[in-house]
C-alpha positions as CSV (number, residue, x, y, z in Angstrom):
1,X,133.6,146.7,61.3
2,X,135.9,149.8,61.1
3,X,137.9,151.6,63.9
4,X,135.3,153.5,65.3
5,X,132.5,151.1,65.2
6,X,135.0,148.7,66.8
7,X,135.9,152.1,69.6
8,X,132.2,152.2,70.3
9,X,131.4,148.6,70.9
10,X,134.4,148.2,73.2
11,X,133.6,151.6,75.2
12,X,129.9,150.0,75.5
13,X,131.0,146.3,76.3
14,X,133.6,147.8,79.5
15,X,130.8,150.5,80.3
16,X,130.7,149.1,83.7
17,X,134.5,148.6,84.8
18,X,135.0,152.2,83.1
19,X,132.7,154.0,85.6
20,X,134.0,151.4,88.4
21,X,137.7,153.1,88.0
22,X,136.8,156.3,87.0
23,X,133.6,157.7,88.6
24,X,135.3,159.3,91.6
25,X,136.9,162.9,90.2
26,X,137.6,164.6,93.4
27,X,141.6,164.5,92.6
28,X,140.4,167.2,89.8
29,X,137.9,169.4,91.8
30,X,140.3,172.2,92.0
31,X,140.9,172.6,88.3
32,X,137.3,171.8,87.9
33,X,136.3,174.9,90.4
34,X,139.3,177.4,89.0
35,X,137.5,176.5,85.2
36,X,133.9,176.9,86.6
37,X,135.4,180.8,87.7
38,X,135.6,181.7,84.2
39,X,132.0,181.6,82.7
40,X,129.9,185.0,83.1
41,X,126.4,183.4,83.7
42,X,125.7,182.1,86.5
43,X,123.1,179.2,84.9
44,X,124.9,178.7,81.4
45,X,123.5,176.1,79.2
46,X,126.0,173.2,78.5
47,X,126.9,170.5,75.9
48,X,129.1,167.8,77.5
49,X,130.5,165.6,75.0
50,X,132.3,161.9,75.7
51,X,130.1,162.1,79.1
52,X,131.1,158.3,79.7
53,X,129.5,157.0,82.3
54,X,128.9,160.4,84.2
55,X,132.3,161.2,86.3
56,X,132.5,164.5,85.2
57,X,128.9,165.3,84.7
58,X,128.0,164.8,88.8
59,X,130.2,167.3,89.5
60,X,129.3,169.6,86.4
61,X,125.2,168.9,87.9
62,X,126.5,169.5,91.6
63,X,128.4,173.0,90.3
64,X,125.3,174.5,88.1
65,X,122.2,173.2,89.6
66,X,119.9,175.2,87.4
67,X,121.4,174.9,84.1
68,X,120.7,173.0,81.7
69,X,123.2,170.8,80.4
70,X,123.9,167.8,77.7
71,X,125.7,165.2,77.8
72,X,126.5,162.9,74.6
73,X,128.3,159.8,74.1
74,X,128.6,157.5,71.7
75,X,128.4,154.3,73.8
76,X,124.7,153.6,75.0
77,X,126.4,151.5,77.9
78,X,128.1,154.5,79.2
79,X,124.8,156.8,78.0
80,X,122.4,153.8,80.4
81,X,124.9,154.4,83.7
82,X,125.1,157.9,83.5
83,X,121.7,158.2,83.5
84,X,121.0,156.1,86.6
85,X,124.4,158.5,88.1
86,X,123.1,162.0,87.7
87,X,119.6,163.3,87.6
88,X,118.5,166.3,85.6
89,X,121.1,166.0,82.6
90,X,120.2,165.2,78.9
91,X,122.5,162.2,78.2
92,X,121.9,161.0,74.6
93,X,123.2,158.6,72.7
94,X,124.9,160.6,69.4
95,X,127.0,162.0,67.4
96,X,127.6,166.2,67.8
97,X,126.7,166.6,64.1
98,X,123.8,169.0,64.3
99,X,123.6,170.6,67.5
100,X,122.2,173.7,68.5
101,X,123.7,176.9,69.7
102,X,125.5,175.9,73.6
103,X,127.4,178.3,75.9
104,X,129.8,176.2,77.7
105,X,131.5,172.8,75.7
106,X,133.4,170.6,78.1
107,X,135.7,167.6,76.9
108,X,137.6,165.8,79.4
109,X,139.8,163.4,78.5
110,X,141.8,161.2,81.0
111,X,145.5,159.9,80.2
């Protein structure tokens, strides 16, 4: 098993104590709002990518009610409890190989 299988299987296995610790992002709704301020359309469609289990794609659902938005991971763990999170998003279980064309991209990453 190489690194990233290895990354994948862990991120699936602690799917539940991730989204435990980190489902509640209010601490970053102001950067989240003064980001939100910068897109032109008011419904833009959006690709979401390491969605984990969903922390970021609440408030990115509670922000653009009408838009359609994406959300990938590579963990099915993480895909399974964002989808029982947040209705109304596309969570998928994939790679962002061949994807089609998307207005906003939004990575968040926590240290």
């Amino acid at each position: 098993m190489n690194t990233f299988e290895i990354s994948v299987k862990r991120f699936d296995e602690f799917a539940s104590e991730y989204a435990a610790r980190f489902m509640n992002v209010d601490s970053y709704h102001e950067h989240f709002d003064k980001f939100c301020t910068l897109f032109e359309c008011k419904n833009p469609s959006i690709l979401e990518l390491a969605c984990g289990s969903g922390n970021v794609t609440k408030y990115i659902r509670q922000r653009f009610p009408d838009s359609d938005i994406i959300a990938l991971d590579l963990a099915p763990g993480m895909i399974e409890i964002a989808k029982n999170t947040v209705a109304g998003v596309d969570f998928r279980v994939m790679n962002v190989g061949n994807l089609k064309s998307i207005d906003i991209i939004i990575i968040a990453k926590k240290n």
